[in-house]
C-alpha positions as CSV (number, residue, x, y, z in Angstrom):
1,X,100.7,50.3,-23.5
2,X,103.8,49.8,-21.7
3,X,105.9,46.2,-21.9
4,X,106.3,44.8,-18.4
5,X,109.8,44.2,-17.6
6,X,110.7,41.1,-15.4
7,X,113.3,42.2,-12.8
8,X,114.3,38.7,-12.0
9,X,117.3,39.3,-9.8
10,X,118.1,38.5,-6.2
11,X,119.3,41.5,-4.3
12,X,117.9,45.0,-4.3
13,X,121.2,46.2,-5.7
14,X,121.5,44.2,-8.9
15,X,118.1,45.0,-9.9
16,X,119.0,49.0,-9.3
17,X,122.5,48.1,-11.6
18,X,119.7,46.8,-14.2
19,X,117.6,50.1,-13.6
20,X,120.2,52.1,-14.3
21,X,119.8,51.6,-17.8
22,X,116.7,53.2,-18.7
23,X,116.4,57.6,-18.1
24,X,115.2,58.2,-14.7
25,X,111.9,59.7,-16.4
26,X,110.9,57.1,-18.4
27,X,107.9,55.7,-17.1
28,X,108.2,51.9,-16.4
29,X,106.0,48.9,-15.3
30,X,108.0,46.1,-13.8
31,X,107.7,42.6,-12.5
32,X,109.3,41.8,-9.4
33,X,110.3,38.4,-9.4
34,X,110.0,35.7,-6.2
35,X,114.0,35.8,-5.6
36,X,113.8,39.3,-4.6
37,X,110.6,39.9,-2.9
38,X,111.7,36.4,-0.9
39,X,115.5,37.7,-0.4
40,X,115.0,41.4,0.2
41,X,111.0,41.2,1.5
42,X,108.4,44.4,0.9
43,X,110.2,46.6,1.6
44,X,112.5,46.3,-1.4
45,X,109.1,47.2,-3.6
46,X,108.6,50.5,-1.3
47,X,112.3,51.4,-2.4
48,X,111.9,50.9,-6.4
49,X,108.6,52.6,-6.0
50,X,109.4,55.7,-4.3
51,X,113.1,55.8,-6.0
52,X,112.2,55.2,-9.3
53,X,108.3,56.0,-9.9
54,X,107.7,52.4,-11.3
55,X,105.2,50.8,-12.3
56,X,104.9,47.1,-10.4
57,X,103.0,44.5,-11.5
C-alpha cells in the first residue's frame, strides 16, 4: 500500500518544485488539495497525471 501524499500548495509550479523530490519512476498516489484545484482548475490534475504517472486521490 502506498501513503497518500497531500500536495497542499497553490500553484501548479510549487507542487512540481515538491515533485521533484521523489525519482520520476516511483509510483505515487497524491492528494490534491482545494488551493490548487480552485487556483489552477482541472486541468492542473490532467498535467500531474500525464507528467508524472500519479496516483490522485
Amino acid at each position: 500500500m502506498l501513503p497518500i501524499i497531500a500536495l497542499d500548495f497553490q500553484t501548479l509550479s510549487e507542487t512540481e518544485a515538491f515533485l521533484d523530490q521523489f525519482p520520476v519512476d516511483e509510483p505515487l498516489m497524491v492528494k490534491i488539495g482545494m488551493e490548487l484545484f480552485y487556483g489552477e482548475g482541472p486541468k492542473s490534475l490532467a498535467s500531474l497525471r500525464r507528467n508524472r504517472q500519479l496516483d490522485i486521490f
